[in-house]
VMD Tcl script that draws the C-alpha trace (Angstrom):
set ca {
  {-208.12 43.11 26.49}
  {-211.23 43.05 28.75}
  {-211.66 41.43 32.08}
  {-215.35 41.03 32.26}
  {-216.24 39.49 35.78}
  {-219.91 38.24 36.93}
  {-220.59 36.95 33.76}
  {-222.83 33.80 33.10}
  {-221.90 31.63 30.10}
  {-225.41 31.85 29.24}
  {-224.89 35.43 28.39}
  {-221.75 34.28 25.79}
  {-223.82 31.06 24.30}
  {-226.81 30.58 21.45}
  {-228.42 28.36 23.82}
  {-228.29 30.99 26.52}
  {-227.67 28.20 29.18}
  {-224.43 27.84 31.45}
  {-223.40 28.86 34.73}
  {-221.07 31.66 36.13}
  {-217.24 31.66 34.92}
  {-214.75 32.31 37.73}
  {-212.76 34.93 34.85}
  {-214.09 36.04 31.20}
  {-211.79 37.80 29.16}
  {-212.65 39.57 25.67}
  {-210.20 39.40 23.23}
  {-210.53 41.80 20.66}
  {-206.99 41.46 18.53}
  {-204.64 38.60 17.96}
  {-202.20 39.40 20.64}
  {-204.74 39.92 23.27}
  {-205.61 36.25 22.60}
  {-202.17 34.95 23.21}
  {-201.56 36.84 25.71}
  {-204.93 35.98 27.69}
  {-204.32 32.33 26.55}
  {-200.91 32.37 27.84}
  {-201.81 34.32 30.96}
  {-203.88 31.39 31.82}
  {-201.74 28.72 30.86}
  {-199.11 30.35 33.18}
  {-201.34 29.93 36.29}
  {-202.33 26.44 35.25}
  {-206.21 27.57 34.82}
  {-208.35 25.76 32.56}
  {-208.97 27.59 29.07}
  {-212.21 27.90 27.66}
  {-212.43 29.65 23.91}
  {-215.97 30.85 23.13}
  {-216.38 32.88 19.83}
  {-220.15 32.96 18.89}
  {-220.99 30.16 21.50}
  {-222.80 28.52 18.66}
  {-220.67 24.82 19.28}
  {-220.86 24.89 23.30}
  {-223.53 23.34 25.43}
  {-222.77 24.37 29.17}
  {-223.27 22.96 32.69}
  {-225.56 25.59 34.75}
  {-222.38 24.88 37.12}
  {-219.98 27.61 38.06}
  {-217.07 26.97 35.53}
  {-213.42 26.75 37.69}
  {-211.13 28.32 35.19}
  {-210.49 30.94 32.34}
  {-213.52 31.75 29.95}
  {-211.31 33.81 26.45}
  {-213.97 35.38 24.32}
  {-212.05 35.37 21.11}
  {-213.52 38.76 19.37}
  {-210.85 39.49 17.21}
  {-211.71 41.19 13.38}
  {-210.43 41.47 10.03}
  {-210.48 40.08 6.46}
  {-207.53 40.04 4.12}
  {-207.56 39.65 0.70}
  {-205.16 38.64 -2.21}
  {-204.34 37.08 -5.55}
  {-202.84 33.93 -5.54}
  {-200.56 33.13 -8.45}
  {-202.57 30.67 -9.94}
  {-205.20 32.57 -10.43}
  {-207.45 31.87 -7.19}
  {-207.98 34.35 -4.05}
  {-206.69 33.80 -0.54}
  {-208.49 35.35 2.02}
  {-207.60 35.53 5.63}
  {-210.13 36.00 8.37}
  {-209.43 36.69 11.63}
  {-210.75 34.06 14.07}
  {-213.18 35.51 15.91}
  {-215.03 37.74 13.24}
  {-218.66 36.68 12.74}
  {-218.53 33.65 10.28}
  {-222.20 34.86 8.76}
  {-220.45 38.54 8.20}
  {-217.07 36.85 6.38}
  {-219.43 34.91 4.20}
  {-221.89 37.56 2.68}
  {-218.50 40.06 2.18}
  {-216.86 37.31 0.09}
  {-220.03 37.01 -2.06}
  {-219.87 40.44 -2.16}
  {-216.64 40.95 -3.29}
  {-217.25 38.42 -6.46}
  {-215.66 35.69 -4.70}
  {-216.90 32.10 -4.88}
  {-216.56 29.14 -2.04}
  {-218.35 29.58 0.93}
  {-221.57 30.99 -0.51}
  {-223.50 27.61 0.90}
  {-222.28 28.08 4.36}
  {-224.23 31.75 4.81}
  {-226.39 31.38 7.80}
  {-223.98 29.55 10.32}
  {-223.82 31.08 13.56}
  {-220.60 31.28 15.04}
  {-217.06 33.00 14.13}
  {-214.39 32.01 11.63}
  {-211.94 30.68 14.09}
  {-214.24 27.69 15.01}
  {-214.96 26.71 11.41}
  {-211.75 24.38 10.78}
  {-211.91 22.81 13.88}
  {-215.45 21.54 13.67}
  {-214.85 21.30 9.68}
  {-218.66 23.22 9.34}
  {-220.92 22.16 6.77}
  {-223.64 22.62 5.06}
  {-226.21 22.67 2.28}
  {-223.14 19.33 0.18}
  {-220.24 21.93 1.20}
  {-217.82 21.66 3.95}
  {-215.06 24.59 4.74}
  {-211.99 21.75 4.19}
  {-213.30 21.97 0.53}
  {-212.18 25.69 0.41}
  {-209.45 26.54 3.05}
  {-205.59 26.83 2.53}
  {-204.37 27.27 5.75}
  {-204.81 27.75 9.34}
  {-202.75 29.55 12.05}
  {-202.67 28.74 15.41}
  {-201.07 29.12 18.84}
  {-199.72 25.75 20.18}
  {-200.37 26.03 24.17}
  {-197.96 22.84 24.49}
  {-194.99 24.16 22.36}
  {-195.58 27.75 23.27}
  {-195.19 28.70 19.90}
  {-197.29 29.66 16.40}
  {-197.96 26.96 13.97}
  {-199.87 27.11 10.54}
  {-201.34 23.98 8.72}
  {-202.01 22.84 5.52}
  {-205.72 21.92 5.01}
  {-203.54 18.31 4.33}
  {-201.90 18.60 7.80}
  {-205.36 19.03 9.38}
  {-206.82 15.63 8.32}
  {-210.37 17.11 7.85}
  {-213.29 14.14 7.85}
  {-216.92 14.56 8.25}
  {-217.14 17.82 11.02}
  {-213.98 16.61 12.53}
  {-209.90 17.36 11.97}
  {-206.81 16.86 13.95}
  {-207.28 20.16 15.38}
  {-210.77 18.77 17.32}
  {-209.50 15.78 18.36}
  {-206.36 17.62 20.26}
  {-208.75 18.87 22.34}
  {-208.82 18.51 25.94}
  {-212.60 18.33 27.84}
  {-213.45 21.34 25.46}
  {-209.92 22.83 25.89}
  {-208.19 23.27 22.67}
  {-204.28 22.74 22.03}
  {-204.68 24.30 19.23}
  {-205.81 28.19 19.44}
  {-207.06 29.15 15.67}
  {-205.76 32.56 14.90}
  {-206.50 32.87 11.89}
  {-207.85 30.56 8.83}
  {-207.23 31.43 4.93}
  {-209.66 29.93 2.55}
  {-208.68 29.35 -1.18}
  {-211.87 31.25 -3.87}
  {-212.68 31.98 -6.79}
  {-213.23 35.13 -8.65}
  {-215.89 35.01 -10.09}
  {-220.03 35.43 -9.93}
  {-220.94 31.74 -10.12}
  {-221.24 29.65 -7.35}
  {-219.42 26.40 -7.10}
  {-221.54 23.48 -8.00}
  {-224.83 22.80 -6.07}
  {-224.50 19.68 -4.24}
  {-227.59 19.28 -2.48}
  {-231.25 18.46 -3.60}
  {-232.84 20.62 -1.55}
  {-231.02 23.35 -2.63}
  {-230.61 22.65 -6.25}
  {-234.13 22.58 -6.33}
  {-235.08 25.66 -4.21}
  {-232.30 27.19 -6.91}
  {-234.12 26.21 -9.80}
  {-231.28 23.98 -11.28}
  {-229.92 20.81 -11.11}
  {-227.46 18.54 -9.00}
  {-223.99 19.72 -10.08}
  {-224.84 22.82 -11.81}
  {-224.01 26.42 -10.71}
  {-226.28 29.39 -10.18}
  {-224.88 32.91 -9.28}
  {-223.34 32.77 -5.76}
  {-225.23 35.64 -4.20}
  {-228.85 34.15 -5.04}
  {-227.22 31.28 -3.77}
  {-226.21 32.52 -0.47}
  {-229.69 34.37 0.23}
  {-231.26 31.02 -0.88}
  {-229.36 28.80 1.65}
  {-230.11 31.71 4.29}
  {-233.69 31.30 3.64}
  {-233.96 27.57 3.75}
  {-232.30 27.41 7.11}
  {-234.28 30.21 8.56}
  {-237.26 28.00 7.63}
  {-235.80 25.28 9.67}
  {-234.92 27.78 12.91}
  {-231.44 27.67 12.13}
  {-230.52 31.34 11.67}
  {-230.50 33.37 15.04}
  {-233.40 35.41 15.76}
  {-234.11 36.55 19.26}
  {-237.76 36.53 18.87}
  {-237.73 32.78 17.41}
  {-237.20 30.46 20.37}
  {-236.30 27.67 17.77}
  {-232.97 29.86 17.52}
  {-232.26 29.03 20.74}
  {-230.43 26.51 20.20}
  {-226.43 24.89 18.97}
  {-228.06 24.37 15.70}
  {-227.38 20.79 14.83}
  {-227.32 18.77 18.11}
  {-226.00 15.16 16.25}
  {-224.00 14.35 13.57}
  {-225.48 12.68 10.95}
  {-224.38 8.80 11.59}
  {-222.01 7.34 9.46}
  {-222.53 3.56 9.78}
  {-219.45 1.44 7.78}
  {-221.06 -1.94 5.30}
  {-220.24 -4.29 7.77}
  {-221.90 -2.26 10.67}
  {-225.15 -1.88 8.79}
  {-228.02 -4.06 9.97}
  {-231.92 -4.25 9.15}
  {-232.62 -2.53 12.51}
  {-232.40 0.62 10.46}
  {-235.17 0.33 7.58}
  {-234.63 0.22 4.20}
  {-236.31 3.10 3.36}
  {-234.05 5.65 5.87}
  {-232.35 8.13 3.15}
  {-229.12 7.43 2.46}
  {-226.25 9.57 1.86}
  {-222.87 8.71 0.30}
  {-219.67 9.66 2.48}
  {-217.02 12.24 0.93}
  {-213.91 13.11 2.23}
  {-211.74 16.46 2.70}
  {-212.46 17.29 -0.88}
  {-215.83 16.09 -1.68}
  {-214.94 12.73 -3.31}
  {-216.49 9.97 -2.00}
  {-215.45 7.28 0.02}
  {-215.97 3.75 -0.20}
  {-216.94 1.22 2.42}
  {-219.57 3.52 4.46}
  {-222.84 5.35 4.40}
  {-224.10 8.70 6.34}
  {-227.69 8.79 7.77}
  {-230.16 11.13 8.16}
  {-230.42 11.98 11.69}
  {-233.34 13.97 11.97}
  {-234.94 11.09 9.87}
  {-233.68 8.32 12.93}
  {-234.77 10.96 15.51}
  {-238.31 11.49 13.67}
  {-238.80 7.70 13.25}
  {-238.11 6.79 16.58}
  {-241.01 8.45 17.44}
  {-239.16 12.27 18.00}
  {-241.81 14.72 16.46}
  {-240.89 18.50 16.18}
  {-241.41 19.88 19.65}
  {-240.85 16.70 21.62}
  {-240.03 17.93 25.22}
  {-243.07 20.87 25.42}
  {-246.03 20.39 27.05}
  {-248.60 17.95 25.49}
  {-246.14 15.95 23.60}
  {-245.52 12.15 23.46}
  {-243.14 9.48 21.88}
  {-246.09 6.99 21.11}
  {-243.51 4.41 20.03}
  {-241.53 4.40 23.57}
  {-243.95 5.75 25.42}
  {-242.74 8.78 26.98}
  {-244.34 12.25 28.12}
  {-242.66 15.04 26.50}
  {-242.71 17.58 29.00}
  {-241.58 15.04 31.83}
  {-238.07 15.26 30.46}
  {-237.37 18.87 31.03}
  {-240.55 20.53 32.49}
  {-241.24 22.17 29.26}
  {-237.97 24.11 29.18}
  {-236.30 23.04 26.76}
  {-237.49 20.29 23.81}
  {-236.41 20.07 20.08}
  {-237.28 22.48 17.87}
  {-240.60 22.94 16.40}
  {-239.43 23.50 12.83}
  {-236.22 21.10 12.93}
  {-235.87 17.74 15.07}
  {-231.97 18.25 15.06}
  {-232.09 20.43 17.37}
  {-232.40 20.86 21.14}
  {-233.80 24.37 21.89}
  {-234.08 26.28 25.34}
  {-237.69 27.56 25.36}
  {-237.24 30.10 28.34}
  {-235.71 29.52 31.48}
  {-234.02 25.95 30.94}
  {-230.84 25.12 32.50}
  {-227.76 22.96 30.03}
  {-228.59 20.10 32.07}
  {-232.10 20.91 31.11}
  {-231.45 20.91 27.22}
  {-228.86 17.65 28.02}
  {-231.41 15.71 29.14}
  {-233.49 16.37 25.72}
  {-230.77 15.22 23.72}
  {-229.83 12.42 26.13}
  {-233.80 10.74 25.79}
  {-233.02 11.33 22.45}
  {-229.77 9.54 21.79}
  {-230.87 6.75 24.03}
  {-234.58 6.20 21.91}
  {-232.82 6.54 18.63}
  {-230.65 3.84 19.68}
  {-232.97 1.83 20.77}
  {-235.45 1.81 17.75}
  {-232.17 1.99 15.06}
  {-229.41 0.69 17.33}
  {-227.56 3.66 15.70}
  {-225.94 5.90 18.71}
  {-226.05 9.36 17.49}
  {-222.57 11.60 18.34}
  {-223.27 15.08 19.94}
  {-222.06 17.91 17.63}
  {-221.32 20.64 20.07}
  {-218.81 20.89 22.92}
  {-219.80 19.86 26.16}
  {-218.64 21.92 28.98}
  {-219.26 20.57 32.61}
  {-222.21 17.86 30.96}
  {-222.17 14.62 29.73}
  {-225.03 12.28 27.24}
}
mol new
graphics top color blue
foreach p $ca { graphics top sphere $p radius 0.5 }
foreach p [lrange $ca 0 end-1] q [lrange $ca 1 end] { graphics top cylinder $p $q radius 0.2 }
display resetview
């Protein structure tokens, strides 16, 4: 266990954005976790987990309390009796890294989610999706550290109540302070050199095959990883699309009786599934990088030279040019040198509030928000 001191959040964050931490300690094994989590919890300091700071949009604010860089490593691997694979993966080894070893070990699951920035530990919590696959559709288990009981826990992917990027163990949290500290998560594959079925259009037909058939799950995985490299959504230090939490919203889900002809007719509509990829009746998921576009949001809102025609509104008078959404993806809200997190908040706050206002659909914040508010 480390004790790193003078460090900057914006040094442990995709964003690169967040003020000094008063402690930062690196974690590189399971029991330095606890006991760094537990130190802290001892001397009543606030707890702050950051794995690949992928999820975490900080205040440039000097953050009062205990900053745990979860770093831990390892994948485990074996047979289950009926037939599947368990794997356990430590939480804090690189998510991308677990992914592209499954694949390469002839294991099929989590070939959709290649790309993802971010560590295993984090993947439950936010129940990580992409590309018609979630990680609730695959994992067996999770182990944790209960900071409340002072003991270790493990749930079933039932126990977690998973929904869209959501689960019990997100909404125990605490102004970004889990209850819950993920040791460790198992995921249920299968052996074999076929993906699961393609769920998404975009893919299916980047893959060559239809809606609900299978393709082999490495082309798979190198396919996903070039779509969302397309988009700026795999990290590249010389791309300052990358710069970025990925994502910013959620796409909406808006139940029958909320939906009114605010939002038009022709905004793609999405049906909503639940843990285990059946769907659910009663609601429908939106598009929102098709709200943000037609509210007037084009790629690169926020840089100099840019407008919102539709509400009338200057681009670089939101943020000074520091930070505006991406120029290949509206979802997200990228720091384009020098911007501050209140910089890249107020982006996504002139967002939310003009989506709203054209749709009256009020987009929900993906990432954790550490010292800012929408």
């Amino acid at each position: 266990m480390a004790l790193m001191n003078a460090l900057r959040l914006s040094e442990l964050t995709t964003t690169a954005v967040g003020g000094p931490a008063a402690k930062v300690v690196r974690a590189e094994t399971e029991e330095e976790l606890l006991a760094a989590v537990t130190a802290a919890d001892d001397a009543g300091e606030h707890v702050l987990l950051v794995g690949g700071g992928s999820n975490i949009l900080a205040s440039d604010a000097p953050y009062e309390g205990t900053v745990v860089h979860v770093a831990s490593r390892g994948v485990v691997v074996a047979e289950a009796e009926d037939g599947a694979v368990l794997v356990e993966v430590a939480a804090g080894h690189p998510w991308d890294d677990a992914v592209r070893e499954t694949v390469a070990r002839g294991l099929a699951g989590l070939e959709t989610l290649a790309g993802i920035p971010g560590t295993a530990g984090a993947t439950p919590v936010q129940n990580v999706g992409a590309y018609g696959a979630e990680v609730s559709q695959t994992i067996e288990s999770v182990r944790t550290w209960d900071r409340t009981e002072r003991r270790e826990c493990t749930f079933t992917a039932g126990e977690l109540a998973f929904s869209y990027r959501d689960s019990a163990l997100k909404r125990s949290m605490t102004a970004g302070s889990p209850r819950h500290v993920v040791l460790a998560v198992t995921f249920r594959l299968l052996r074999q050199e076929e993906s699961l079925p393609v769920r998404y259009a975009q893919l299916a037909t980047a893959l060559g095959v239809e809606v609900g058939e299978t393709a082999p799950a490495a082309l798979v995985r190198e396919t996903v990883l070039r779509l969302r490299a397309s988009k700026g959504m795999v990290l590249d230090p010389a791309d300052r699309d990358t710069c970025s939490t990925g994502s910013f919203f959620t796409n909406p889900v808006v139940s029958h009786e909320e939906l009114t002809d605010r939002i038009p007719a022709d905004a793609p509509r999405y049906p909503v599934l639940d843990a285990r990829g059946h769907e659910l009746p009663g609601a429908v998921k939106f598009s929102a990088a098709w709200l943000i576009d037609h509210a007037g949001f084009g790629k690169g809102f926020g840089l100099p030279g840019t407008r919102n025609e539709l509400l009338d509104l200057d681009g670089e008078s939101v943020a000074g040019g520091r930070a505006s959404l991406s120029t290949k993806h509206t979802l997200a809200m990228t720091n384009r040198g020098g911007a501050s997190g209140e910089d890249v908040a107020a982006v996504a706050r002139t967002v939310q509030r003009g989506v709203a206002e054209v749709s009256g659909v009020v987009l929900v914040p993906e990432p954790v928000l550490v010292g800012l508010s929408l």
